[in-house]
C-alpha positions as CSV (number, residue, x, y, z in Angstrom):
1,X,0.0,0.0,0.0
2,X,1.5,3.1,-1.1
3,X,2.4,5.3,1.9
4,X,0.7,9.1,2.8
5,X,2.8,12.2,1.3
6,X,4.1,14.2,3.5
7,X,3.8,18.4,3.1
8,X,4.7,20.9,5.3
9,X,0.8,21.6,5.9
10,X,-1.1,18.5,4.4
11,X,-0.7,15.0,3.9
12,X,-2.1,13.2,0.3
13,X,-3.0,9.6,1.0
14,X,-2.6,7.8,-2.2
15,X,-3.5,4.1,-2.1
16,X,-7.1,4.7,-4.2
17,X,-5.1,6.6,-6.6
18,X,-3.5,5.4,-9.4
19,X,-0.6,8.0,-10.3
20,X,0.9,8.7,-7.2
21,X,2.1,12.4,-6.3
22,X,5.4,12.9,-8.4
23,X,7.7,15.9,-9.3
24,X,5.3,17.1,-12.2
25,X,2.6,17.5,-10.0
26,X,4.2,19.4,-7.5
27,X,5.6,21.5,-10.4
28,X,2.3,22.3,-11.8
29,X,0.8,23.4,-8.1
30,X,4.0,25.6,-7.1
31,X,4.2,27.2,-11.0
32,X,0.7,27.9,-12.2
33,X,0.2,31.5,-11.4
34,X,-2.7,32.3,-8.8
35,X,-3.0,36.3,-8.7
36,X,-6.7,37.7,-9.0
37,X,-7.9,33.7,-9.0
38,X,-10.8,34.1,-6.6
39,X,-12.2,30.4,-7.9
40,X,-9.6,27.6,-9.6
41,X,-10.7,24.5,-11.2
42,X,-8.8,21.0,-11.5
43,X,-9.3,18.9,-14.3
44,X,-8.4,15.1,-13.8
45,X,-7.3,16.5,-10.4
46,X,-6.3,12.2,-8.9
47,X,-4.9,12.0,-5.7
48,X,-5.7,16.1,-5.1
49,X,-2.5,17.4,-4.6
50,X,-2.5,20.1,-7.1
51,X,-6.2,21.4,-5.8
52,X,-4.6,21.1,-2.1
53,X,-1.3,22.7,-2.7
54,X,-3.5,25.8,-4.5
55,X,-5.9,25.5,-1.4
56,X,-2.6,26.5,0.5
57,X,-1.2,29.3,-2.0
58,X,-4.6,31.1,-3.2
59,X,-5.8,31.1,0.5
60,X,-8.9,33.3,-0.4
61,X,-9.9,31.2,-3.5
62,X,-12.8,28.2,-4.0
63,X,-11.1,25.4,-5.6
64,X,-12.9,22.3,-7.5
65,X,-11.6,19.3,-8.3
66,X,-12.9,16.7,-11.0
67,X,-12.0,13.2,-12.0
68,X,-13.9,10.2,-13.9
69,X,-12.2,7.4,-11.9
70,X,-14.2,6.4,-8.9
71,X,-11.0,5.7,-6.8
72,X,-9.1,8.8,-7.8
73,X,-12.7,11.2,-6.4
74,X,-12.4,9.3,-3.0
75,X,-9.2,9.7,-2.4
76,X,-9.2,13.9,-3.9
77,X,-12.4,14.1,-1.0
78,X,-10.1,12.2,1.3
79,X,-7.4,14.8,1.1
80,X,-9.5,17.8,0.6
81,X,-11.4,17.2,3.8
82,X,-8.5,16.4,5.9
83,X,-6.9,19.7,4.6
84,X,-7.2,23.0,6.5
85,X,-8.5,25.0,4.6
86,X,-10.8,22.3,3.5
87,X,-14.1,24.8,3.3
88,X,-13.4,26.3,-0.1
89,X,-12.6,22.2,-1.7
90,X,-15.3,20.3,-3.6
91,X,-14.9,17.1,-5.3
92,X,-16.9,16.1,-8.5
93,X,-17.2,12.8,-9.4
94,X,-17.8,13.5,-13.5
95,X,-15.9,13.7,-17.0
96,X,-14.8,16.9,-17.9
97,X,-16.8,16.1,-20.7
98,X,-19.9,16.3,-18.7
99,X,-19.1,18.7,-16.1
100,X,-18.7,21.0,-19.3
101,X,-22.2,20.4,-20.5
102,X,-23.9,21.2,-17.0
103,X,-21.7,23.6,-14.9
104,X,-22.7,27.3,-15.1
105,X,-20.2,29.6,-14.4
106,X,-16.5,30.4,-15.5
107,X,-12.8,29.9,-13.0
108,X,-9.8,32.3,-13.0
109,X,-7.7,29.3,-13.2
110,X,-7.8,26.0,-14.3
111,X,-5.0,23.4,-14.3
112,X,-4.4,20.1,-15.3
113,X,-1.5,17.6,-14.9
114,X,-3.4,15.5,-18.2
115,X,-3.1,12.2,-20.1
116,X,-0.2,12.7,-22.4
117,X,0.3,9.2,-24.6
118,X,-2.2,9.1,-27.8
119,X,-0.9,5.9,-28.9
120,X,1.6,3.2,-28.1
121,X,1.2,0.0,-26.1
122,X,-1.0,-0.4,-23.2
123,X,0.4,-1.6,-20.3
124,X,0.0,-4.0,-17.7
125,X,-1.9,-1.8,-14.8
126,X,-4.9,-0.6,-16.3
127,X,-5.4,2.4,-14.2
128,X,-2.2,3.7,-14.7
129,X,-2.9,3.2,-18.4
130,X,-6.2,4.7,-18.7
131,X,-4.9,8.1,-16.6
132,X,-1.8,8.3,-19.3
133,X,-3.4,7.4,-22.5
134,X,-5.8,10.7,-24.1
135,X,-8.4,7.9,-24.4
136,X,-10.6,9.2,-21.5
137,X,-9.7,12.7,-21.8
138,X,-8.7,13.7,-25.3
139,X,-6.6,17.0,-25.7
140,X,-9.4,18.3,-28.1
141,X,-11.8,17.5,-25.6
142,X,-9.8,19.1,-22.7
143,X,-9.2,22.4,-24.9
144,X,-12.9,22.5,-25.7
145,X,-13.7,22.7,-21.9
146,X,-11.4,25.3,-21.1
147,X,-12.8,27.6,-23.7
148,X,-16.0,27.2,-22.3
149,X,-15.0,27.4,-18.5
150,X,-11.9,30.1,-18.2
151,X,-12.9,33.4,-17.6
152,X,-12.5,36.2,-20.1
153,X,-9.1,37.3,-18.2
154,X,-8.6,34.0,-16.4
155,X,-5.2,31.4,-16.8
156,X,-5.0,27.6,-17.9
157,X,-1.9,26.3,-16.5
158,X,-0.5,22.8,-17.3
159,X,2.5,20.3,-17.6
160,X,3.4,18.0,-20.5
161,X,6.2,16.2,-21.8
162,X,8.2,18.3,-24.1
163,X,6.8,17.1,-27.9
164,X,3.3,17.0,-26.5
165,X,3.7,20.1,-25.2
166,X,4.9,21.5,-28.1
167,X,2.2,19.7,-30.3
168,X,-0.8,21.2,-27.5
169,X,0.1,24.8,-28.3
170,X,-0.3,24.3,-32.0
171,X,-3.5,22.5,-31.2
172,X,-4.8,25.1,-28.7
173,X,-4.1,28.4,-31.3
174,X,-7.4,26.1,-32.5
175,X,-9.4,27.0,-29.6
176,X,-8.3,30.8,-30.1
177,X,-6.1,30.0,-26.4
178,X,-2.6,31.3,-26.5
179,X,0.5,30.4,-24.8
180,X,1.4,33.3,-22.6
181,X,4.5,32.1,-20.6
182,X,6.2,28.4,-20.9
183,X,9.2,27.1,-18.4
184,X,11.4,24.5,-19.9
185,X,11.8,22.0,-17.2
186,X,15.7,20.0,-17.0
187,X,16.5,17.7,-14.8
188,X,19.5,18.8,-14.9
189,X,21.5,21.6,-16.4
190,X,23.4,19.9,-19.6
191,X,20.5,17.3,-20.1
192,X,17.4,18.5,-22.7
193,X,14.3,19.8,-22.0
194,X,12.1,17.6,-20.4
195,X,8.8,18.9,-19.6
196,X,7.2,22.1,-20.5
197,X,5.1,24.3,-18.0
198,X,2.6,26.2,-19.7
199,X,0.3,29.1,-19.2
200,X,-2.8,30.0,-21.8
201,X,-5.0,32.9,-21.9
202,X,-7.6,34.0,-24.6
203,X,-5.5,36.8,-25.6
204,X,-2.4,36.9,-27.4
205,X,0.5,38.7,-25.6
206,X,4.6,38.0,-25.9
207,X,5.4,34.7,-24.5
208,X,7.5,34.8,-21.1
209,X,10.1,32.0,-21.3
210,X,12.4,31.0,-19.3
211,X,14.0,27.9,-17.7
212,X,14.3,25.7,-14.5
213,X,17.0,23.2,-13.4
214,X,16.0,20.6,-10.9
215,X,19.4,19.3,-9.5
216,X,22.2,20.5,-9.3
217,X,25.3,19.2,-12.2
218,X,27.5,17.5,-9.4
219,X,25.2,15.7,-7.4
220,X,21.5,15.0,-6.7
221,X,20.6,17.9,-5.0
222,X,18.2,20.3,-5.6
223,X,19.1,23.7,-7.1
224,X,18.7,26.6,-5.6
225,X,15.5,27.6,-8.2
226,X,13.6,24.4,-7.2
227,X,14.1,25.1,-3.6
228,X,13.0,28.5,-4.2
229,X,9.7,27.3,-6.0
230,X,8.5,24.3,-3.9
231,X,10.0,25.1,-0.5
232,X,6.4,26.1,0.8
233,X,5.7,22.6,0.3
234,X,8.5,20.0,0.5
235,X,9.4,18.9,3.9
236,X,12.8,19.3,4.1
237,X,13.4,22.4,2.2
């Protein structure tokens, strides 16, 4: 049974979920940009940890939290109700699909930490599968939702792999949402690009870039820049 993660002000419980809290996560919950976001929406939110580390940073906002596996929505209430600011969480059972169709209303910022793989092999634990392959939650079909639920002057935030990522900003230009600000995530300094952090908004505007190093060239240890962007969270930073 996989054990509870740690934070400096919450614990995730993850043995319903299947993705486990990992570095991308994290990423996504420290990076995604939360000023004027009075009300933030998580799509395929899993174990929570996204919605509960924004429950910590936007301390005056409402944050929702949505997921189509069964497993994943008990263990997102789980961890919103044993948070402390556990008042302004909900959990929805539902498809984004659906949720689209019946929610009324619009959210300063949405996120989403979302299937990446469109094709490939399956592999051998289905619910690892079905959360990494677009089959549940196609990239169209994400897109489509966020041009329905971000507010005029509201941000969608998100982390992908660095082709997919590449290939959803193309795709998005389709939805008239434009990449505002990307980070180019390294594990390490003279290793490629491995993930991309991104930031859409209706608007078109000159693209912040820059780029963020997670351990240091000599050794394992964090860099300075990761401490500085995930020490509210981390235990021992």
């Amino acid at each position: 049974m996989a054990k509870p993660f740690h934070f400096k002000q919450f614990d995730i419980h993850q043995d319903k979920s299947a993705m486990k809290v990992g570095t991308d996560g994290i990423l996504l919950g420290a990076w995604a940009d939360i000023s004027d976001a009075k009300s933030i929406l998580d799509i395929g939110t899993g174990s929570g940890v996204i919605a509960v580390m924004l429950g910590q940073r936007a301390d005056q906002a409402t944050i929702d939290g949505l997921d189509i596996d069964g497993s994943a929505f008990e263990q997102t209430k789980e961890n919103m109700d044993r948070a402390p600011w556990s008042n302004r969480m909900r959990a929805f059972h539902i498809s984004v699909q659906d949720f689209t169709k019946t929610h009324e209303g619009t959210y300063d910022l949405i996120v989403s930490n979302p299937p990446f793989f469109s094709g490939g092999t399956f592999s051998q634990n289905q619910d690892r599968n079905s959360v990494r392959h677009t089959i549940k939650m196609p990239h169209g079909d994400l897109l489509m939702a966020v041009q329905k639920l971000l507010a005029p002057s509201g941000k969608f935030c998100l982390i992908l792999p660095f082709i997919e990522g590449l290939r959803f900003q193309e795709l998005a230009e389709t939805y008239k949402l434009y990449c505002t600000r990307v980070t180019n995530v390294k594990p390490k300094a003279d290793k490629p690009v491995e993930r991309l952090l991104l930031q859409f908004e209706r608007n078109k505007k000159t693209v912040e870039e820059d780029e963020l190093v997670i351990q240091k060239q000599e050794n394992t240890e964090w860099t300075e820049q990761f401490i500085a962007l995930t020490r509210a969270f981390y235990l021992k930073m």
